[in-house]
N, C-alpha and C positions, 0 to 999 in steps of 0.2 A: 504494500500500500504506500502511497505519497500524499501529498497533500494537494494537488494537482496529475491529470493526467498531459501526457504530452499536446493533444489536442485541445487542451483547455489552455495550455501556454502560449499557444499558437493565436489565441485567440486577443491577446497583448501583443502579437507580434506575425500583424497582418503579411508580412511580404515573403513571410514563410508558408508553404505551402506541400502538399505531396507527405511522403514519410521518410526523405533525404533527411533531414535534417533528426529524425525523432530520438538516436542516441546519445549524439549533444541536448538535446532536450533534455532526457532523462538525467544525463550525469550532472545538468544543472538544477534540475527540477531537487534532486539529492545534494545538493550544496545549499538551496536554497534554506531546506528543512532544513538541515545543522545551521544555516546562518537566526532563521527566523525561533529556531530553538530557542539558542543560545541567547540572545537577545530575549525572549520572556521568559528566560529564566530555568528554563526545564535543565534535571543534570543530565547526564549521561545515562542510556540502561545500563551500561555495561562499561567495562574499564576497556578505554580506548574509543569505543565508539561515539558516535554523533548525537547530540542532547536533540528530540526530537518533541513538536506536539501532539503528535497521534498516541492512541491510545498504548500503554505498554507498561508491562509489569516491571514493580519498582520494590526495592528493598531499601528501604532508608534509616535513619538513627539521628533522632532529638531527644531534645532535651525534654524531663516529664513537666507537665502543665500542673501539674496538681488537682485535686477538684474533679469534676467531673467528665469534662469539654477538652478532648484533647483535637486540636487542629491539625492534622495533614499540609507536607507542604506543593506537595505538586498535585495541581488540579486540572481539571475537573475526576475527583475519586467517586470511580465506580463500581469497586467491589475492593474489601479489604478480605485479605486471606489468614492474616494470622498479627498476633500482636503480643510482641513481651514485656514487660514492665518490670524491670531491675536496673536497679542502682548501682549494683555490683559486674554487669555489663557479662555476666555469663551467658544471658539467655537460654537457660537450660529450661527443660519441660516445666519444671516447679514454676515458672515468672511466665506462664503461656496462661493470657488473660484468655476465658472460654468463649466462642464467640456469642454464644447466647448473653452473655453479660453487656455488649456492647449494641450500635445501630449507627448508621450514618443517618445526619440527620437534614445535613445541605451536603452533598454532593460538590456543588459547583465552588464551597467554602475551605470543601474536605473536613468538616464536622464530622468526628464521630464523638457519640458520648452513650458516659456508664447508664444502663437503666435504674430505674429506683429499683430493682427489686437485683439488682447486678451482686454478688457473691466478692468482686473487684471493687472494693467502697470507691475508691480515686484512684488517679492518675500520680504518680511518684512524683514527685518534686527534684529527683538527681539531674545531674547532667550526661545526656545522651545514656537517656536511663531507658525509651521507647525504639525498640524495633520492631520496624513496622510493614508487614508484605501487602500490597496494595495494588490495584491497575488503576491508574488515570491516565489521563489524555485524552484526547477529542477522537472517539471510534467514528462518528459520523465526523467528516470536518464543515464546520460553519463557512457560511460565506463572507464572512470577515476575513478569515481566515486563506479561502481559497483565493480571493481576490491580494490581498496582500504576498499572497506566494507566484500571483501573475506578475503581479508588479516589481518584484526582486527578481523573477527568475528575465522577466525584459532586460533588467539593467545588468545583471550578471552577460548577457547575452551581448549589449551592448560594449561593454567592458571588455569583452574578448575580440571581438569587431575593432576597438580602436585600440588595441595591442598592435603596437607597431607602427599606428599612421600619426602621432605625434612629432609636429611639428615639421610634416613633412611637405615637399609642394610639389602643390597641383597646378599646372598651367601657368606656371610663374608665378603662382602668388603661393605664398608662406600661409599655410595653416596651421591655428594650433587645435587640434581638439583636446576638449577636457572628458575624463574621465567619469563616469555616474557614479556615486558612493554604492556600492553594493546591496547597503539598503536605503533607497532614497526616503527622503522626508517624506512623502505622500504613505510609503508603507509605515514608517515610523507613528506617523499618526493614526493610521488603522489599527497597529497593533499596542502603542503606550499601553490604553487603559486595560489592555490583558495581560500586563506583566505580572508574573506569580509574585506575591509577598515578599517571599523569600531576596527578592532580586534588590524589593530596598530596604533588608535589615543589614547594619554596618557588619562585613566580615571582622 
């Protein structure tokens, strides 16, 4: 899955036509993701690869909230699979909170919290005392989202187009072309108000 298919790229980038072009498409349409990741914030699934917004299974480790409401940080969570709650950071079976104790209760916030009748009173108060197996990301992608990956994957497109022709001339006259930011401001404002929390709490 991508966030775009190559024919929806194409649709940003009228003078393309035919299916010449559709594996440079693709291996931008795949930059794009790691670019549009990274920027709101998603980490990595995996060590090494590409922080992505589509939907994909996340192992992660915070700090406990205390109380009842523990927050999630990569959103939108939409199934947690298992959760430990130790201080002592073993994660062994004994600190595996049951899932019937728990519920998501916003999704799109990554809320989960203990039920009143939960056998788990709270949430541990240690540091990175929560391990937490969870799926978030966008399994349908929104069209915020699809549109914003037209828009990067143009200027990525553009960007390889003027490799090379800087400052070069045409017809006797000296041109300079400039370069497009990889993600231009038009995406940048599509995507600000989706950046995960996590992106503006101080490392």
């Amino acid at each position: 899955m991508a966030l775009i298919t190559a024919s929806e790229a194409k649709q940003q980038i009228p003078a393309l036509t035919g299916t010449t072009d559709d594996a440079l498409l693709t291996e931008l349409i795949s930059v794009a993701g790691g670019l549009i990741g990274t920027y709101l914030g998603y980490p990595p699934v995996s060590a090494g690869g590409n922080p992505t917004a589509e939907s994909a299974n996340y192992t992660r480790y915070q700090d406990g909230p205390g109380g009842r409401i523990l927050t999630l940080e990569v959103l939108p969570v939409t199934a947690v699979s298992s959760i430990y709650d130790d201080s002592s950071w073993d994660y062994t079976s004994a600190y595996l909170v049951a899932s019937g104790d728990y519920a998501i209760v916003d999704g799109e916030r990554g809320m989960v919290i203990l039920t009143s009748t939960a056998t788990h009173g709270s949430w541990s108060t240690g540091k990175r005392a929560i391990k937490a197996a969870y799926t978030a990301g966008y399994s349908t992608v929104p069209d915020w989202l699809q549109h914003a990956a037209r828009i990067v994957v143009r200027a990525l497109y553009d960007l390889r187009a003027a490799q090379g022709k800087e400052n070069k001339s045409e017809g006797g006259v000296n041109v300079s072309f400039t370069k497009p930011a990889a993600i231009p401001e038009e995406a940048i404002q599509i995507l600000a108000p989706h950046r995960l929390p996590r992106t503006l709490e101080p490392s």
